[in-house]
N, C-alpha and C positions, 0 to 999 in steps of 0.2 A: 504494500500500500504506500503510496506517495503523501509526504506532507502536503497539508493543506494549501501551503503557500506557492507550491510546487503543479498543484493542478493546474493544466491548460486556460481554464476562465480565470483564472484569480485576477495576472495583470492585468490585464484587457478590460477586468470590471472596475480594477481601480482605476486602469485612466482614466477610463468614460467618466464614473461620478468623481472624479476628480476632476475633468473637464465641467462636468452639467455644474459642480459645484461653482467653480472661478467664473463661468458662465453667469451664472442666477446671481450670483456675489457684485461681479459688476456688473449688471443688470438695476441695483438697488432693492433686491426683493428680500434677502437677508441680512440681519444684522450678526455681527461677527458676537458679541456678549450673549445671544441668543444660541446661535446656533452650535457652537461648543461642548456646552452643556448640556442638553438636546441631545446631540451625537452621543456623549459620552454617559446618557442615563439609559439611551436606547441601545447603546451597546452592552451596557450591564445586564438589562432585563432580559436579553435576548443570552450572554452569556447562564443565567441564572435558570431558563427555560428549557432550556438546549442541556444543562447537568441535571436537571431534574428529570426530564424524558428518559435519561441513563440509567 
């Protein structure tokens, strides 16, 4: 089995939303104090989900 980081989609998803991100950012539609913490409470719960299913 291949690390995660190592699967075929991994980069590719992150440049895209890291594109759509710098996108929407200079666009006006995010704010940077907002969206941070956001990210990083939605990546917890999603961490906390995903051990629990386990």
């Amino acid at each position: 089995m291949t690390p995660w980081w190592r699967h075929q989609l991994f980069w590719p998803v992150v440049l895209v939303v890291l594109g759509m991100y710098l996108l929407v950012h200079n666009l006006g539609y995010i704010r940077d104090d907002i969206f941070w913490p956001v990210v990083l409470i939605v990546l917890g719960v999603y961490l906390i989900v995903r051990r629990a299913r386990t």
